[in-house]
N, C-alpha and C positions, 0 to 999 in steps of 0.2 A: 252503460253500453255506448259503442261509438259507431264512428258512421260502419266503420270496416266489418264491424260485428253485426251489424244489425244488416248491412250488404249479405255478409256469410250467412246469415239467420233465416234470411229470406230465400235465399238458394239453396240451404240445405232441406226447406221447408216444400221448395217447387218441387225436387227432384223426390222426396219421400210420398208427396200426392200419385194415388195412384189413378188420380184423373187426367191430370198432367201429360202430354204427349212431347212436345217439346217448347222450350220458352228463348225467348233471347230479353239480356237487360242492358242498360247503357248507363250507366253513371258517370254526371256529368260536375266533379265537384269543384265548387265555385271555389271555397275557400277550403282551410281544414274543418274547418265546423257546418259548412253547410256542402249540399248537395242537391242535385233533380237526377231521381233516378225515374227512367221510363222502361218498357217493357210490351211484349208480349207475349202469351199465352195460348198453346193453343193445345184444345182439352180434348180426349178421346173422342166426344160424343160428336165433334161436330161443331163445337160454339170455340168462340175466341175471346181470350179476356187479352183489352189495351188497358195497359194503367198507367200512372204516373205519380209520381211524391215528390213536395220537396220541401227536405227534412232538415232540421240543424241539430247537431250534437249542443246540448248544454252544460253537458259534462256530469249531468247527474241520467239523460235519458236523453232519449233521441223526441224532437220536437217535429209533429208533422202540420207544415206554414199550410200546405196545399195539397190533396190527392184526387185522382181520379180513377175511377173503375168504369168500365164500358164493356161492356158484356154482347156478345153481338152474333149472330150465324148468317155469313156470307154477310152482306152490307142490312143484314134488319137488326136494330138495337133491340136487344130486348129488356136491357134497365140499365140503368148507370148510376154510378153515387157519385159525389162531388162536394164538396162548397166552397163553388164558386160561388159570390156575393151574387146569384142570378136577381134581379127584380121581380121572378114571376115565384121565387122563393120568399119574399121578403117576410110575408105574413104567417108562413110558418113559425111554432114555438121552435125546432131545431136548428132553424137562420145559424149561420150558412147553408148547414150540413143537412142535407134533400137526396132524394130520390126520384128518376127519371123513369118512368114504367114506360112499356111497350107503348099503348093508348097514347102516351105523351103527356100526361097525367105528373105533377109533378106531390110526392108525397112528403111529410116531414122522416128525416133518419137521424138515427144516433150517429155519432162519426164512428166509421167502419175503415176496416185492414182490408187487404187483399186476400185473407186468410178467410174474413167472416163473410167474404162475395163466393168466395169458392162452396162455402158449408152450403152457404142459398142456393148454389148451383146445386151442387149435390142434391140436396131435399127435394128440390124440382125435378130430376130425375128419378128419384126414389116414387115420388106421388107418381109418375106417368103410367 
């Protein structure tokens, strides 16, 4: 996969979500092999996903250096994933790769897609 597919993959992927209300992306590519795509989302119910990646083609797969999910309604974060080298993550088993919860609570996460923030949204709507 390269960067251009994995761009197209991603956007054929927003517009088939039927949580999805409308999104704008910006791909910003440094080289041919790398890129920071950023984004926002903004989902029927009310909540807004900011993300950001930034990915290099290795020619066998697309490499993601850096992302961010920030999940939010009006200016209240409701969790965020990331790894950033934060210091108040250090001592998690997942180092980098943490979650930011409401409380401010920082938890260990697997490294996560855009795709697998949206499913958590979803399930959190399903339980209400």
């Amino acid at each position: 996969m390269n960067i251009d597919s994995y761009v197209a993959d991603l956007e054929r992927r927003i517009v088939q979500s039927l949580l999805i209300s409308s999104y704008t992306i910006t791909i910003d590519r440094k080289t041919a092999d790398l890129a920071f795509i950023s984004g926002i989302m903004d989902l029927r119910n009310g909540i807004t996903v900011d993300f950001k990646e930034y990915i290099e083609d290795t020619g066998d797969t697309i490499q993601k250096f850096m992302y961010g999910y920030n999940v939010r309604q009006d200016a209240d974060v409701l969790f965020r994933y990331d790894n950033s080298p934060d210091p108040k993550a250090r001592k998690l088993a997942s180092f980098p790769h943490h979650k930011h919860t409401k409380s401010g609570e920082i938890t260990a996460s697997t490294p996560v897609d855009l795709f697998i923030v949206i499913e958590e949204i979803e399930k959190v709507i399903e339980s209400e």
